[in-house]
C-alpha angles and dihedrals in degrees: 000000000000127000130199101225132179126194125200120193137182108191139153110283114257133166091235100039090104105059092045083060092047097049100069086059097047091046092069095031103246117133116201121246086225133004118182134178145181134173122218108188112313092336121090114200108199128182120208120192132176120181090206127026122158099257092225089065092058093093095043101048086046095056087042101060093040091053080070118130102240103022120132105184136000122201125184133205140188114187112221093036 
């Protein structure tokens, strides 16, 4: 089963913060339908979506990403939920 998810992140702004967002989702080759991002001030906010994510990897992605040096909050949605 497939879920649409989307993850939503304020962390301290880093030249390599990006990347280490980036890197839960390529590690279980999954590439993400959008990705956005702004900075305001020394704070990135970064949206992550995937249309179709294994619903078993939710969980994962998401501890994953808060396990970032540097991340402050992570907040998932699933539309529709």
């Amino acid at each position: 089963m497939t879920v649409h998810v989307r993850f939503m992140l304020d962390a301290d702004a880093s030249p390599c913060l990006l990347p280490r967002v980036l890197q839960p989702f390529a590690r279980r080759d999954l590439t993400p339908d959008r990705m956005w991002s702004h900075r305001t001030g020394d704070t990135v906010h970064i949206e992550v979506a995937v249309a179709a994510m294994p619903s078993d990897e939710v969980h994962l992605i998401e501890g994953n990403l808060r396990q970032i040096v540097g991340v402050r909050q992570v907040f998932q949605m699933r539309p529709g939920v």
